[in-house]
N, C-alpha and C positions, 0 to 999 in steps of 0.2 A: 336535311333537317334545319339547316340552318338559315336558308336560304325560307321555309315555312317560317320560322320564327321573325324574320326579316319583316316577311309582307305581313303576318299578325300584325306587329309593331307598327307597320307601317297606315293599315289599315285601321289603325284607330285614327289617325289624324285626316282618315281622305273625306270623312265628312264636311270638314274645312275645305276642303282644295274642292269640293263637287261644286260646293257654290261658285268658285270663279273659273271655271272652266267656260268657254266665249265658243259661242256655233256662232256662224256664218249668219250676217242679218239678212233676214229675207222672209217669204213665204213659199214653203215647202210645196207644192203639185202632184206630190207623186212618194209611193214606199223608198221606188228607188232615190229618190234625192233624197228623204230622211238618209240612206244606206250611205249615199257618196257624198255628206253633208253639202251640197250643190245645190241651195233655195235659189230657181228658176224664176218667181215672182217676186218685184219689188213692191215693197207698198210700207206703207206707213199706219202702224196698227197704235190703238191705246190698248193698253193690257190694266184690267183691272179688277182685287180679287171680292169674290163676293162676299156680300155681309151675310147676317142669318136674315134679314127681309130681303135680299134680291134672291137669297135661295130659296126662296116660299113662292115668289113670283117666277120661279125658271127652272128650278132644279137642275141637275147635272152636275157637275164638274165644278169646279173651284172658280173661274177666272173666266171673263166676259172679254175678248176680244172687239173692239168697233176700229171703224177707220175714222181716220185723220185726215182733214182737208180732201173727203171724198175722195180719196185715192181709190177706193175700192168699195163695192156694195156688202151691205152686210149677209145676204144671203150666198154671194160669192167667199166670206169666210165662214159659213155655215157649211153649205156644201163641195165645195172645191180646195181648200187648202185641208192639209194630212196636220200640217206643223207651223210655229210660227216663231220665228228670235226674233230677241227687242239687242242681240250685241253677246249678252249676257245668261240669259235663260230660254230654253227651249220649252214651249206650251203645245202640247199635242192634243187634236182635234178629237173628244170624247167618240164623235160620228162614227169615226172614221176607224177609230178601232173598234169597232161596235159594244159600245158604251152608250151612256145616256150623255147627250148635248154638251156644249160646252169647251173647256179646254182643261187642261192639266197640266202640271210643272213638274217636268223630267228632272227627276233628284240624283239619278246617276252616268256617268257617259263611259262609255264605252262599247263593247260587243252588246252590254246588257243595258240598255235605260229604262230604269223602275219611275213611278208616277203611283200618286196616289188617283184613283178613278172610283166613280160613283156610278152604283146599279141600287135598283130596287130592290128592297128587300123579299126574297122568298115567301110567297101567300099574300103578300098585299098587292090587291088589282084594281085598278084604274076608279072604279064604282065606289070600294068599299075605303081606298085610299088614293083622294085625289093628288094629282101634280105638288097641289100645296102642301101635302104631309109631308112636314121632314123627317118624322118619325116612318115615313114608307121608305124613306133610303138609308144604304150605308155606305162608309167607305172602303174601298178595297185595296190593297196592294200590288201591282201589277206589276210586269214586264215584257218590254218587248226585245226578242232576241233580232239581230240586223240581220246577225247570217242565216238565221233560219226563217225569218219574215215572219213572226209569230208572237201575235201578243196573246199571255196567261195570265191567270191569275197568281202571283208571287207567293207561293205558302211555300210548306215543307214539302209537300211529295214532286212541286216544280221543283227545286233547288235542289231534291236530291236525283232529280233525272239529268238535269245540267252538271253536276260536279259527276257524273259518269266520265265527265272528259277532263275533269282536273280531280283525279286521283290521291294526291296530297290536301287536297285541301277538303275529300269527303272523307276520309280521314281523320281531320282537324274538326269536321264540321259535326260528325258523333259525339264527340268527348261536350258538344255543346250545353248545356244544363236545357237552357231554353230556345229548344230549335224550332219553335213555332213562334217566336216571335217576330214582328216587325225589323227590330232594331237588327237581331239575329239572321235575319234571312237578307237587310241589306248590307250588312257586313262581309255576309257571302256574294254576295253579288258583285259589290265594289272590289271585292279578292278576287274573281274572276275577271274581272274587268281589267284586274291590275294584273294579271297571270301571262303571260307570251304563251 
């Protein structure tokens, strides 16, 4: 129980520590090198996040990847890179998780890395809500599990199939008030994350 009490406590402050957590600079190739943080490709990327007019123009995911001193062709970070660190933050390729375009910023590390990612909204198609509708997307909360090779959608009925194996903290995660929340379901995550 007390050792529960510990990582609670502890896990209010890992919101702070998620930001400076440093992956391997490089360009990811493959799930397995996400898994053995091992980026195989060097290259030199700009990471930049989008406004509300480049999202009208492109939709997808948060953050526009180009290269730098043509290190690398931009259709080659479209469809060949999984992942991408600048040292400091990992941006994962919308594609590749089968997601809409683009990139994303992994907000937590460990077994479990959550990302917010963007899908179309249910009922709106292509005709009746073009590319350019921002109103045709949402955001989502995602994760991908390393050991299971599996990206979900991050709500409540995932979190409560993952704390299957951490016991104490599905437990803790009942007594919750708001367990469909965001903030709620990344707090269980990073408890996991932080769990042996």
């Amino acid at each position: 129980m007390k050792f529960l009490l510990a990582l609670l406590l502890f896990s209010s402050l890992s919101f702070q520590v998620i930001a400076q957590v440093k992956f391997p600079v490089g360009c990811y190739l493959s799930f397995q090198e996400l898994r053995d943080r091992e980026p195989s490709g060097k290259c030199d990327l700009a990471v930049e996040k989008k406004s509300k007019g480049k999202k009208f123009v492109s939709t997808g995911n948060d953050f526009i990847l180009s290269p730098l001193n043509g290190s690398i062709s931009a259709q080659t970070i479209k469809d060949e890179i999984w992942a991408y660190s600048n040292g400091s933050n990992l941006y994962v390729n919308g594609e590749k998780m089968q997601l809409y375009g683009d990139y994303a910023k992994v907000i937590t590390d460990g077994r479990f890395w959550a990302f917010y990612g963007t899908k179309r909204k249910q009922g709106f198609f292509e005709a009746a809500a073009p590319f350019s509708d921002l109103d045709a997307w949402e955001k989502f909360l995602y994760a991908i599990d390393l050991k299971a090779c599996m990206v979900d959608f991050a709500e409540k009925e995932y979190l409560i199939k993952i704390l299957l194996e951490f016991p104490e903290l599905a437990k803790s995660y009942k007594k919750e008030i708001s367990r469909e929340s965001d903030e709620t379901i990344l707090k269980y995550i990073n408890l996991c994350n932080q769990t042996k």
